[in-house]
MARRO-808018 format. One record per residue: residue in one letter; x, y, z negated of N, C-alpha, C in turn. Coordinates in pm, whole numbers. Atoms other than C-alpha are relative to their C-alpha. Example, Ala and Ser with C-alpha at 12.3 -4.5 7.8 and 13.67 -1.06 7.14 Angstrom:
! residues 2
  res     n_u     n_v     n_w    ca_u    ca_v    ca_w     c_u     c_v     c_w
    a      89    -119       0    1230    -450    -780      90     120       0
    s     -82    -119       6    1367    -106    -714     -77     109     -73
***
This chain:
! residues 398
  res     n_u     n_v     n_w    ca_u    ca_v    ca_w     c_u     c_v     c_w
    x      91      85     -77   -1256   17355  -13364     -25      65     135
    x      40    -141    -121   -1289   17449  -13009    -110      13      16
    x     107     -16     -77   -1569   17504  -12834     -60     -44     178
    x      51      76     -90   -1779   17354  -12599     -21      46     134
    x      19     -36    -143   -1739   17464  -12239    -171     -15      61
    x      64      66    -126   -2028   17296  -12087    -131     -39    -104
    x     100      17     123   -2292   17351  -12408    -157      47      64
    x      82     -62     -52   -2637   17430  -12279     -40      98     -43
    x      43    -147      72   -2776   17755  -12339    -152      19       5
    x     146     -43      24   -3127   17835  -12493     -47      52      83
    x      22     -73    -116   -3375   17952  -12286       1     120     -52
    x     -39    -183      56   -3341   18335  -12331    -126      37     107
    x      82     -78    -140   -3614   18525  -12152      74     146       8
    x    -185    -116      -4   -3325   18829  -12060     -39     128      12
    x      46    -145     -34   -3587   19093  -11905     118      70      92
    x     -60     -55     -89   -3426   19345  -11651      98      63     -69
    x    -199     -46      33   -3103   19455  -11851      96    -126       8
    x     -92     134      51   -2971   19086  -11823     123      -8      86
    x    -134      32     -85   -2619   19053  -11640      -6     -84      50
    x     -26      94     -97   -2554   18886  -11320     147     -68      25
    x    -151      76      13   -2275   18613  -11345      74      86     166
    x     -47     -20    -134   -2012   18787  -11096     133     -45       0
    x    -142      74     -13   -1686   18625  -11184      85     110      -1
    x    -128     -96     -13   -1452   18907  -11309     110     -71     -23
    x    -146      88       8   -1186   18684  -11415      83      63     -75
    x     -55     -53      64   -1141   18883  -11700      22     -86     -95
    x     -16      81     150    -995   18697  -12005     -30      55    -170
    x      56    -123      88   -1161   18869  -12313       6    -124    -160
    x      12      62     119   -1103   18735  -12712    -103     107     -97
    x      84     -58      94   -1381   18861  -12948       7     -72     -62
    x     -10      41     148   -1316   18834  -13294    -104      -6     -56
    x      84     -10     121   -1580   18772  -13573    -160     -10     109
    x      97      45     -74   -1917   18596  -13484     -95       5     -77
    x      92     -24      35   -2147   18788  -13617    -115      47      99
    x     125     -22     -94   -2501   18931  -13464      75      61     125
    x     -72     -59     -62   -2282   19178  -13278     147     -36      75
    x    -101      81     -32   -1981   18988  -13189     -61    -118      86
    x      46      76     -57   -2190   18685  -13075     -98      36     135
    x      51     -94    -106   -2411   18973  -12851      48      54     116
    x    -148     -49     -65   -2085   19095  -12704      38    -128      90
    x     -90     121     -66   -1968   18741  -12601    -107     -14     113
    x      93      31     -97   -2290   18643  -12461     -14     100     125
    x      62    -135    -116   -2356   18952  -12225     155      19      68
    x    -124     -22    -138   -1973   18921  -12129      51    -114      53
    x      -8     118     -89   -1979   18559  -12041    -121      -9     110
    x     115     -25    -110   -2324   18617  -11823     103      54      99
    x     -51     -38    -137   -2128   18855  -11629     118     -49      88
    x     -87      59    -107   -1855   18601  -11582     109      -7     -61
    x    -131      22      79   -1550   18658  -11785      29     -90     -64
    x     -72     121      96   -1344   18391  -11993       7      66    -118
    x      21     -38     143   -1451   18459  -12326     -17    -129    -110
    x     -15     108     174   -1336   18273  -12663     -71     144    -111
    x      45     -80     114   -1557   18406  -12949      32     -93    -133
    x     -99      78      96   -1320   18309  -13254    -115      59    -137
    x     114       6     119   -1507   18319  -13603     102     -80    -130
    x    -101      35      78   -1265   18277  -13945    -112    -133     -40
    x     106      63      70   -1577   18080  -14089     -91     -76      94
    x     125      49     -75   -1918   17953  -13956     -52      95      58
    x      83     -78    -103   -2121   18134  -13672    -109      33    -150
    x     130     -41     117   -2338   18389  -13897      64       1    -143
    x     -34      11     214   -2134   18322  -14262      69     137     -28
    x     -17    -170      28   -2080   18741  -14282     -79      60     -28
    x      78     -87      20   -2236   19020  -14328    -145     -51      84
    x     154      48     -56   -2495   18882  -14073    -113    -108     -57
    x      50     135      63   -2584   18575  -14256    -101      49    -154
    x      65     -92      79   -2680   18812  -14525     -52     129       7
    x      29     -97     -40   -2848   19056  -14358    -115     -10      -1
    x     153      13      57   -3224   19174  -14422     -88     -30      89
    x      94      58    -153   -3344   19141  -14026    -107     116     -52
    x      84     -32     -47   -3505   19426  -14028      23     103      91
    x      -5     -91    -121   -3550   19649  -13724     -96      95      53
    x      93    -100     -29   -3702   19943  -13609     102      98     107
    x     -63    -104     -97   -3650   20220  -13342     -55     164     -75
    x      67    -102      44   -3787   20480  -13599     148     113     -81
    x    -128     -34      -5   -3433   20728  -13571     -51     159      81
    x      51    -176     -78   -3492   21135  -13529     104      30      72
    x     -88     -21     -88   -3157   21131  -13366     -33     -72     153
    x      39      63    -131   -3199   21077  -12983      77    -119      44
    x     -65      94      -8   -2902   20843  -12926     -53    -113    -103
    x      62      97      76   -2998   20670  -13243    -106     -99      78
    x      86      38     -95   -3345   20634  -13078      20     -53     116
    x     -13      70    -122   -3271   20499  -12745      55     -74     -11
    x    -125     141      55   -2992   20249  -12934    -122     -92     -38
    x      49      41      51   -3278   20159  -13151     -71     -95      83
    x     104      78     -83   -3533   20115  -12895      27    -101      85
    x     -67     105     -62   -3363   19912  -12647      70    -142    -121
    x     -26     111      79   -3248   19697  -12921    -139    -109     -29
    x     171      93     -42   -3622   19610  -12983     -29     -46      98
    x      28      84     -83   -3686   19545  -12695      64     -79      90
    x     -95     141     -36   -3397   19305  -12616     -40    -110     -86
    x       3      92      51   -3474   19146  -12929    -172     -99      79
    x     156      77     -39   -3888   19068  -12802      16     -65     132
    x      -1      89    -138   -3684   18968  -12455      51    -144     -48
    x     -22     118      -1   -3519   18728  -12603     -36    -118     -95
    x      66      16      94   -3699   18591  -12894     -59    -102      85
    x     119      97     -31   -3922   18290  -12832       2    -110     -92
    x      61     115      52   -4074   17945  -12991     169    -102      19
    x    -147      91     -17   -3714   17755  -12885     118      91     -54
    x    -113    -124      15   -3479   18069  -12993     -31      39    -126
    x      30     -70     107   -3573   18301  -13285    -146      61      17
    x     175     -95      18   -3941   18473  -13407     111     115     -28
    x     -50    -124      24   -3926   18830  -13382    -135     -10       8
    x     159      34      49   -4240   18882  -13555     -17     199     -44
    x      14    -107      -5   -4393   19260  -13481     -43       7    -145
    x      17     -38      74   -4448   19447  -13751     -10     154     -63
    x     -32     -91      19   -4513   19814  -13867      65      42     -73
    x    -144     -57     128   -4227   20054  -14053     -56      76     -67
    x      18    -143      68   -4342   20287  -14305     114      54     -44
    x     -91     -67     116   -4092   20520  -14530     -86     139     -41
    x      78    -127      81   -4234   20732  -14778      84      74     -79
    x     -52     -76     136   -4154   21017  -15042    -125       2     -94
    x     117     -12      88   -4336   21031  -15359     -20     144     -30
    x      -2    -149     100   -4486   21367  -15523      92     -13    -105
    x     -93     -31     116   -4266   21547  -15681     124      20     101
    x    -115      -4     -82   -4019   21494  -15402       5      80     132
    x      44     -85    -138   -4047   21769  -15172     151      14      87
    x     -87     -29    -149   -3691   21723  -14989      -1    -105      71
    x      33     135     -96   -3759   21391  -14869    -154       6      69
    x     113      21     -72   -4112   21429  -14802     -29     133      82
    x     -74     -99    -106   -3978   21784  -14581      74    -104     102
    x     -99     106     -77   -3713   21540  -14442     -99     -90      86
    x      58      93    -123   -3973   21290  -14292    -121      66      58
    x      42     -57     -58   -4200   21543  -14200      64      53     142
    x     -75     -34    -106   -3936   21656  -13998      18     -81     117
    x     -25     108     -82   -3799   21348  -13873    -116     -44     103
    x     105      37     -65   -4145   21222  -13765     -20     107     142
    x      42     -88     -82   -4211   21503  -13562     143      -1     104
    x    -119      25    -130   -3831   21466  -13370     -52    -130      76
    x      -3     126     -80   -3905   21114  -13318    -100     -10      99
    x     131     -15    -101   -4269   21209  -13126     105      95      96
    x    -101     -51     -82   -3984   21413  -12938      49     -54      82
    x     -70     105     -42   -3792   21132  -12878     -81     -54     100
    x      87     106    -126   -4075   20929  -12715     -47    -108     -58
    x       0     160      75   -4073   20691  -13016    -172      31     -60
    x     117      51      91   -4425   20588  -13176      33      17     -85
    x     -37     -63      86   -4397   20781  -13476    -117      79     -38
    x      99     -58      79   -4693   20869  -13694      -5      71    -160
    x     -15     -13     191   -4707   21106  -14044    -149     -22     -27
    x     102      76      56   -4928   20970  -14274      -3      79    -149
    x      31     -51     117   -5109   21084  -14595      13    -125    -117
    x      39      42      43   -5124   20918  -14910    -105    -159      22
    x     110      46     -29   -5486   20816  -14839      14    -106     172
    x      15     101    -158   -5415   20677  -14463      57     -75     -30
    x    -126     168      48   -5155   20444  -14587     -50     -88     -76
    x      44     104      93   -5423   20286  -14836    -106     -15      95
    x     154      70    -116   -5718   20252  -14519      96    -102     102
    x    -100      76     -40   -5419   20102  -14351      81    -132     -44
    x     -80     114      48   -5188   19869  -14576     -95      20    -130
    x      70       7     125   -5456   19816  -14863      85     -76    -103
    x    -100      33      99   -5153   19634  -15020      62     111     -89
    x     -61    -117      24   -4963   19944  -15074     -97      62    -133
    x      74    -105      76   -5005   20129  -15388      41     152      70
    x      43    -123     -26   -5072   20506  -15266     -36     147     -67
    x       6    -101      79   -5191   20706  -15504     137     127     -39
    x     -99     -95      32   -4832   20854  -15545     110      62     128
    x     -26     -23    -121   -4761   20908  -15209     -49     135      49
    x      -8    -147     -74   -4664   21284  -15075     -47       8     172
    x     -66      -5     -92   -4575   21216  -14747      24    -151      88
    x     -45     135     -60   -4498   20868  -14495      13      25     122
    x      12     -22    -118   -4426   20836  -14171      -8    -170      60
    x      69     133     -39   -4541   20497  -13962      64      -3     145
    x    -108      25    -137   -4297   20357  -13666    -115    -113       9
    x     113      97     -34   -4536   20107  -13458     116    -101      92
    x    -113      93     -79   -4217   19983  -13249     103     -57    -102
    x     -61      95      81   -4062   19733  -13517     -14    -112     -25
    x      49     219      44   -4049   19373  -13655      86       0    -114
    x    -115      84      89   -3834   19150  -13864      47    -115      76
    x     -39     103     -13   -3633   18841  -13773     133     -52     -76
    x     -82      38      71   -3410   18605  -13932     163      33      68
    x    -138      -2     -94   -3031   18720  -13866     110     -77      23
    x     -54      61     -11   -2886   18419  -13922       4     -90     136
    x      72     118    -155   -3100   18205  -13632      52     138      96
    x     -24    -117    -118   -3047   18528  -13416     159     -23      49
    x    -112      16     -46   -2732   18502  -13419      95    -119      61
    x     -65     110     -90   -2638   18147  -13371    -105     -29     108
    x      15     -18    -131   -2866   18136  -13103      51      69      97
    x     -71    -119     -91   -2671   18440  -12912     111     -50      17
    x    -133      -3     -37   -2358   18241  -13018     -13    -143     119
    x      26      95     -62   -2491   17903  -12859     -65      30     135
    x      12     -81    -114   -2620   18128  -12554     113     -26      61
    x     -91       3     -24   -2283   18220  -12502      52     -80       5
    x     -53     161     -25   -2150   17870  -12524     -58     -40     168
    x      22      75     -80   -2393   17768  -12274      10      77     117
    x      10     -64    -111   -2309   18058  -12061     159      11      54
    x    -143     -36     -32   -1936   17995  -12045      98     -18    -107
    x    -157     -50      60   -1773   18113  -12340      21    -101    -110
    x     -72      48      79   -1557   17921  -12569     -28      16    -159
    x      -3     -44     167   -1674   17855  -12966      98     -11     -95
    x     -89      78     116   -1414   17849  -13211     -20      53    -101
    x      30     -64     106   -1512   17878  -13533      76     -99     -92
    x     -83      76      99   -1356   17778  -13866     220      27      69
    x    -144     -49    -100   -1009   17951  -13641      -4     137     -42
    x     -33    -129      60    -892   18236  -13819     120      58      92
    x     -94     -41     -40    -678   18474  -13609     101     129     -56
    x     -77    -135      67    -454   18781  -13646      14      25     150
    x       2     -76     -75    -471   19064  -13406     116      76      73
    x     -89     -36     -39    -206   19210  -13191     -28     120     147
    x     -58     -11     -92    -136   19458  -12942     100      70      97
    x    -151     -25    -108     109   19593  -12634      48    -130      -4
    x     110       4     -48       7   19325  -12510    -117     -44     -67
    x     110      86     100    -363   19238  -12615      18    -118      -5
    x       9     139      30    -354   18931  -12783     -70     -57    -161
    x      21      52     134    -447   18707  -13078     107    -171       0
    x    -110     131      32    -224   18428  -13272     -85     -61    -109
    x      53     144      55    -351   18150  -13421      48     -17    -109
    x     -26     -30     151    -273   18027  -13781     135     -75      14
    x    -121      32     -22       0   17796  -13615     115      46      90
    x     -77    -124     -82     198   18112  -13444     -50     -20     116
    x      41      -5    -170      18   18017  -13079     -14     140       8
    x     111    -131     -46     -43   18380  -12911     -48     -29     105
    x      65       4     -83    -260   18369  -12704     -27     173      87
    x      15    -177     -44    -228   18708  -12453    -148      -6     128
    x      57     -22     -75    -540   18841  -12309     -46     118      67
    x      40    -119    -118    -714   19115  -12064     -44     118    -134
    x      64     -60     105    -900   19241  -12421     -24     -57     -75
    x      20      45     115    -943   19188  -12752    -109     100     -68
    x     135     -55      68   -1311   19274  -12925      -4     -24    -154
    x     -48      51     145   -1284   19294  -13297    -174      24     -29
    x     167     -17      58   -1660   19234  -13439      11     -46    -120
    x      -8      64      88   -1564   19121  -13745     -56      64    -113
    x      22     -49     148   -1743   19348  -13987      50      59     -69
    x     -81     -82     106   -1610   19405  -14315      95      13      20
    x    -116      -7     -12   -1288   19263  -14223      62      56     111
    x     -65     -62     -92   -1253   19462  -13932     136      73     -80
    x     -79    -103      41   -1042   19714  -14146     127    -113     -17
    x    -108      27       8    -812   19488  -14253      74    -113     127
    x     -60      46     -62    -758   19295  -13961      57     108     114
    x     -95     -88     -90    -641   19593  -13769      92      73     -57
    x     -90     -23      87    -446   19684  -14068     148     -85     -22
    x    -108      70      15    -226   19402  -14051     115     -38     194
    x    -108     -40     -88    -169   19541  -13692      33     120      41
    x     -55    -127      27     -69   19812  -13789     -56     124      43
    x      80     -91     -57    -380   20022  -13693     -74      36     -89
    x      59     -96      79    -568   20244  -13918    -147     -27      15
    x      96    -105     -69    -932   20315  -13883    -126      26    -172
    x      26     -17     107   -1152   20479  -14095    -178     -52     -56
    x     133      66      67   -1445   20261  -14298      61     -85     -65
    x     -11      29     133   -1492   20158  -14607    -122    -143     -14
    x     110     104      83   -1664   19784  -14679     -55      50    -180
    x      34     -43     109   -1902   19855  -14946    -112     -84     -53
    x     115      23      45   -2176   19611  -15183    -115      12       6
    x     119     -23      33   -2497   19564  -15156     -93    -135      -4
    x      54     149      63   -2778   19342  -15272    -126     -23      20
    x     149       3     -57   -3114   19163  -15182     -46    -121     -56
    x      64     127      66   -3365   18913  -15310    -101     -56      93
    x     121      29     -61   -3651   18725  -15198     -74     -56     -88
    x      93     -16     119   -3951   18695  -15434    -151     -79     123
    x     111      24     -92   -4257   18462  -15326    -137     164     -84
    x     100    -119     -15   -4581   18693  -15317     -60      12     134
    x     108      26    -108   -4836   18757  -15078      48     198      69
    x     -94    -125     -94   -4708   19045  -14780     -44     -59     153
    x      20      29    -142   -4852   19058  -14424      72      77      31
    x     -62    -131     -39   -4752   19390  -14382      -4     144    -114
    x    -102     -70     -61   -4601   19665  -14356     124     -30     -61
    x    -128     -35      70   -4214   19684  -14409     -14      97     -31
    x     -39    -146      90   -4158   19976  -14612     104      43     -97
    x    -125     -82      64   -3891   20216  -14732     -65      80    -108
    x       2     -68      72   -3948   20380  -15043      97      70     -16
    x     -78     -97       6   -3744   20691  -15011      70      75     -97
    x     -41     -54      91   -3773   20845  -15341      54     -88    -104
    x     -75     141      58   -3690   20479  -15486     103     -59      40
    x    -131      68     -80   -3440   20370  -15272      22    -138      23
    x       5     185     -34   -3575   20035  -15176    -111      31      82
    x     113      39    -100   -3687   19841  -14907     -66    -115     -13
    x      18     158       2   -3898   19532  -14816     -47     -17     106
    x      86      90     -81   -4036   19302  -14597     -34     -80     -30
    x      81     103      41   -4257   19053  -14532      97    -174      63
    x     -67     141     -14   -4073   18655  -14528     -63    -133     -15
    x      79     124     -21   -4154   18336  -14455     -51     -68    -221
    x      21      36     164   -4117   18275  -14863     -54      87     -81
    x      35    -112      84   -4282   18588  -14946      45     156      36
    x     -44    -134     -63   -4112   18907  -14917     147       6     -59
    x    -177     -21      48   -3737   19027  -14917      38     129     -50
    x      -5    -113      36   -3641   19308  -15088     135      76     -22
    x    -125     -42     -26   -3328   19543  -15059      43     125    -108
    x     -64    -130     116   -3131   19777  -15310     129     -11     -24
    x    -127      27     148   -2812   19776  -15547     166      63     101
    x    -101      -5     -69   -2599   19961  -15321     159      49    -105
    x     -93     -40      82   -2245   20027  -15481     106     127      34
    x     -63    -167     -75   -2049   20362  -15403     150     -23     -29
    x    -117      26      48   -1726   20175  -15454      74     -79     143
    x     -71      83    -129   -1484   20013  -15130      -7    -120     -89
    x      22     118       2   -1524   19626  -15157     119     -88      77
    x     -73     128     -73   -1247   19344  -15104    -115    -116      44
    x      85      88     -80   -1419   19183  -14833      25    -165     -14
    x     -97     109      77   -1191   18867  -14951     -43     -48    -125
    x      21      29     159   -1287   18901  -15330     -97      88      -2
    x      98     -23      75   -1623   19025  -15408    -147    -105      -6
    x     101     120      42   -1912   18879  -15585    -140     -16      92
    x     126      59     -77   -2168   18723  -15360    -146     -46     -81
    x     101      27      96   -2401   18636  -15648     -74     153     -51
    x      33    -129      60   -2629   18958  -15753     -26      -1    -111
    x      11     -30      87   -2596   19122  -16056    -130     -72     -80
    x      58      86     114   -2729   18966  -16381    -227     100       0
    x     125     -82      49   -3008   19274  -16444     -37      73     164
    x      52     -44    -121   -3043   19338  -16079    -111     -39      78
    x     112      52      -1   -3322   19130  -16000    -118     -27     -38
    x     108     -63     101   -3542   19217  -16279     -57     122      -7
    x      41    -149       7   -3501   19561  -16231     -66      23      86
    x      81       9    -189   -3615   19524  -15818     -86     -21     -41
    x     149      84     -42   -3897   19318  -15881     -64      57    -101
    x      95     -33      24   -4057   19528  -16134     -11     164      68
    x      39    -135     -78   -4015   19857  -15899     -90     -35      96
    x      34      17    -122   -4142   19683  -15637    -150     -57     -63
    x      97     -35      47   -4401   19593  -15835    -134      73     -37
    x      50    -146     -29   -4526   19977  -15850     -69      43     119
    x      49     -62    -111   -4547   19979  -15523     -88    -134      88
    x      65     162     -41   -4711   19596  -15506     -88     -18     -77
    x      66      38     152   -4943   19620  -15785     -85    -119      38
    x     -11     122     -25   -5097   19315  -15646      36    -134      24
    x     -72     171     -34   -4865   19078  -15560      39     -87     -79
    x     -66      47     138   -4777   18809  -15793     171     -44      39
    x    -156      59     -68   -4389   18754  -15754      75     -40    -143
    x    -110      60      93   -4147   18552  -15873     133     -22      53
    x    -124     -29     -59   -3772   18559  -15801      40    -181      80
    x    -105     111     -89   -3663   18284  -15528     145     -23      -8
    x    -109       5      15   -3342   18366  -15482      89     159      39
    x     -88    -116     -20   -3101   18658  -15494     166      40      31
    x    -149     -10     -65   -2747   18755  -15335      68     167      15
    x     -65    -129     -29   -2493   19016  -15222      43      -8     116
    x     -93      46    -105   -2347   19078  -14929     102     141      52
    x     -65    -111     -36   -2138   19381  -14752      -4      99      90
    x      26    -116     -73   -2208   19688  -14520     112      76     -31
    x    -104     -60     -69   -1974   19936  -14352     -19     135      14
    x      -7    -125      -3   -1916   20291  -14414      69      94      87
    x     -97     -88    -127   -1775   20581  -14174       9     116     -87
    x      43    -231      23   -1720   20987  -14246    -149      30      21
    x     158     -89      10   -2027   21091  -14078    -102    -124       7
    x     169      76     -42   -2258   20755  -14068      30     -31     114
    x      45      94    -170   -2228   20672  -13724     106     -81     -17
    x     -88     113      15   -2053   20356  -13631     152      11      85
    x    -122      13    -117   -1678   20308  -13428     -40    -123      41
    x      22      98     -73   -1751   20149  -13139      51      13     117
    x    -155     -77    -107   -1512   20155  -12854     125     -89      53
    x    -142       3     -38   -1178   20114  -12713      71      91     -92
    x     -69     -98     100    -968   20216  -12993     185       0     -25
    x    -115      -8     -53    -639   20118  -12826      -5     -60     172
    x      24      73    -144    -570   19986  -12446      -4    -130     -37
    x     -19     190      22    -686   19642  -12441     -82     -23    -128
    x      37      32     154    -856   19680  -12808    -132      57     -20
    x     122     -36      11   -1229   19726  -12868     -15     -68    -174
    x      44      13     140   -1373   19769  -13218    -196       9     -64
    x     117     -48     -40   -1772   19775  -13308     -17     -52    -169
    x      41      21     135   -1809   19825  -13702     -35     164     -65
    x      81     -73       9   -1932   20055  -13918    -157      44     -28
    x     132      -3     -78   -2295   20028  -13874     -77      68    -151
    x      26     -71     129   -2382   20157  -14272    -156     -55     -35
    x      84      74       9   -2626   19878  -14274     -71     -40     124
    x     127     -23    -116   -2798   19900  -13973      68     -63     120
    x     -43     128    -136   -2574   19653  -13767     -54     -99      25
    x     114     137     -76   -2822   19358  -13696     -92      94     112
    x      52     -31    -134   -3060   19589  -13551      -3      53      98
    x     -40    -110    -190   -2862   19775  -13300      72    -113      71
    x    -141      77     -58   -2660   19442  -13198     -48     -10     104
    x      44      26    -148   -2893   19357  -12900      71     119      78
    x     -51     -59     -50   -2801   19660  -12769     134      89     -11
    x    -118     -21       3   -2482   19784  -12921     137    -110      88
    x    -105     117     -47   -2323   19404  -12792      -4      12     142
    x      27      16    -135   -2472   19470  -12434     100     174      28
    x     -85    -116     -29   -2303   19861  -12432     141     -16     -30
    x    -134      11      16   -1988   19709  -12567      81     -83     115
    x     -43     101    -110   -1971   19460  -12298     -18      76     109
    x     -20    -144     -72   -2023   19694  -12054     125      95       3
    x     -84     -95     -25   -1767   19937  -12133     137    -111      -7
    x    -116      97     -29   -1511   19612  -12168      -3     -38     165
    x       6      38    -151   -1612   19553  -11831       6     165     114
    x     -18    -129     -57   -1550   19913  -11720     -86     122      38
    x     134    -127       6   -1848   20140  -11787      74      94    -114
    x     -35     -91      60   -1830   20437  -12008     -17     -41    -155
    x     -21      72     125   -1824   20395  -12392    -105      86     -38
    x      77     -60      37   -2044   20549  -12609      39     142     -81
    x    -113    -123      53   -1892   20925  -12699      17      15    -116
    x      36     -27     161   -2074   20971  -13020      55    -104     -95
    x     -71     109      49   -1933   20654  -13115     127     -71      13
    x    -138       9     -44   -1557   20684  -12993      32     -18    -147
    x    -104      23     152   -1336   20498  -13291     100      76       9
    x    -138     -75      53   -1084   20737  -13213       7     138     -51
    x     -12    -137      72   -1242   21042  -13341      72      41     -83
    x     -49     -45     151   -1105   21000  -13662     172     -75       7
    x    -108      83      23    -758   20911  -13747     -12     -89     -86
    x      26     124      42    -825   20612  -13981      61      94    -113
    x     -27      19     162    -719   20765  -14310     -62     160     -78
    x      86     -97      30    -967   21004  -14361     -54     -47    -145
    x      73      67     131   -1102   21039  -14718    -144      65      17
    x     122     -36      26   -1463   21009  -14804     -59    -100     -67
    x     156      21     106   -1785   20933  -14995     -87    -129      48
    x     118      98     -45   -1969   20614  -14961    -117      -2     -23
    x     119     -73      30   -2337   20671  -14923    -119    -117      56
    x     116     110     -80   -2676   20460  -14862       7      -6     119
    x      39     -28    -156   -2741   20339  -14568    -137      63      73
    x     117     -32      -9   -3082   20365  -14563     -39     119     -73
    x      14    -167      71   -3158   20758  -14657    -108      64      92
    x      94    -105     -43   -3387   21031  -14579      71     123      19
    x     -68    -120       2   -3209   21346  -14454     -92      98      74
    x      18    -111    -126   -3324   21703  -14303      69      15      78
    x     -81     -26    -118   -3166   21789  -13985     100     109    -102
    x     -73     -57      -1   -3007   22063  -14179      76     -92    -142
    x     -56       7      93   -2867   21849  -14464     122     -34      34
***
């Protein structure tokens, strides 16, 4: 289906990082139209380029479509932090009543007693991130129950409290960013499955068309791996399971990480959403089950329980979807051949860096610097390793 040249584009309020249309007359194909892919298009049709953002499926039917929307800049690494933060506050630029809610909200993550390397670990962290510059408070037990009187407490070592966060839906986020981009230029085709090529960059169509262009942006997620596999390019991440519900119940606030539990939640228009069931196994992004486990939804909702002893919940609805593993955790994001940009990886945490991961990717397609820590070519692509939460608690020295 193509896409609509001449589509209007939401109002966006853009704030002072927004790109000034200058007419490079670059021809640019970005693959996969997810949060990050659709972020990418938009911020490189503003500045002017001929951009088709191709999509095997529907705008959003990936990893984004099943993604938990939640966001925070609360990251003891400094790059992290400044990814984070700027992501927030792209999302509150562009957010509005015609676009998407990005609905503030505070972050906790706790350790329970008993757990003294996690509740070391965010002692730590907390105290980098007041480093950083980020709003970053540790918290007792007791402050977290004069605070979120929801919260059970009593078993609480340790917390730390990010004040720069929210939630929003990542489905609306994203087809708004992709319908942006429509109305800013670029080309929708979705339900257009391609295959990747290059020397020269290009993409071919399902009825052999190639189409050769200036660059090719692969955002596709899980299937990044194998669509640069079938051109004959390596890289190294592992799609991997994971699973989330939504349970009505009563939740203003806070989102919160339970550290020594290994679940999260937030607060949703139907109640609250809740996150776990990660699998330590690589995932056919093609063939795995989208439905969550039989005893997986019983087991969540009475942990969460523990830490809800008020809420009354009942299971809405529950799913699976897929996240992206590396060697060390950080994402490949980059030029990972001439002509070939890649931006996966993210080990959950790709919705809320897309505002600003899609605006640094577009950027360095347009001839800025890339991001070092996040060069895809560190690794040679057939590196072995360990698939691991995304969401964790580490010491600097672990």
């Amino acid at each position: 289906m193509s896409g609509n040249r001449n589509g209007e584009e939401p109002e966006l309020a853009v704030g002072a990082d927004a790109f000034v249309q200058s007419g490079t007359g670059l021809e640019i194909a970005v693959v996969g139209a997810g949060a990050v892919g659709a972020t990418t298009a938009y911020d490189l049709a503003r500045e002017g380029a001929d951009v088709t953002l191709y999509e095997k499926g529907s705008i959003a039917s990936g990893s984004s479509g099943r993604a938990a929307g939640v966001c925070y800049d609360a990251f003891a690494d400094p790059l992290d932090a400044e990814i984070g933060a700027d992501a927030i506050e792209r999302f509150r630029d562009l957010s509005g009543d015609d676009t998407f809610p990005f609905v503030e909200c505070p972050y906790v993550w706790l350790a329970r007693e008993g757990d003294s390397e996690r509740a070391d670990a965010i002692r730590e962290q907390v105290g980098r991130m007041q480093e950083n510059g980020i709003v970053a408070l540790e918290a007792t037990g007791d402050d977290l129950a004069d605070r979120f009187p929801s919260l059970r407490t009593d078993d609480v070592e340790v917390a730390g409290i990010a004040g720069g966060a929210g939630y929003t839906d990542p489905a609306t986020y994203t087809a708004c960013l992709a319908a942006a981009a429509n109305g800013a230029g670029a080309a929708l085709e979705s339900e257009t499955p391609v295959q990747v090529r290059t020397d020269p960059s290009r993409v071919v169509l399902e009825d052999g068309t190639e189409r050769e262009v200036d660059a090719v942006v692969v955002t596709a997620g899980a299937h990044t791996k194998r669509l640069l596999a079938d051109a004959g390019i390596s890289i190294a991440m592992k799609p991997y399971r994971v699973q989330a519900l939504v349970a009505s119940g009563d939740l203003a606030e806070p989102m919160c990480y339970d550290a020594t539990d290994s679940l999260y939640l937030r607060p949703h228009p139907d109640g609250l959403l809740v996150g776990n069931g990660t699998e330590y196994v690589e995932a056919d992004p093609d063939d795995y089950e989208r439905d969550a486990d039989l005893d997986f939804a019983n087991d969540l909702l009475a942990r969460v329980e523990h830490r809800l002893p008020e809420a009354d919940l009942e299971l809405e609805r529950a799913w699976a979807g897929l996240c992206t593993a590396t060697p060390d955790r950080d994402p490949l994001v980059g030029e990972l051949r001439d002509g070939l940009y890649v931006a996966t990886g993210f080990q959950g945490h790709g919705f809320m860096r897309a505002p600003a991961i899609g605006q640094r990717l577009a950027e360095q397609v347009l001839g800025d610097d890339g991001i070092e820590a996040f060069d895809p070519t560190r690794f040679d692509g057939d590196e072995s390793f360990e698939i691991v939460d995304g969401m964790s608690v580490e010491s600097e020295s672990a």
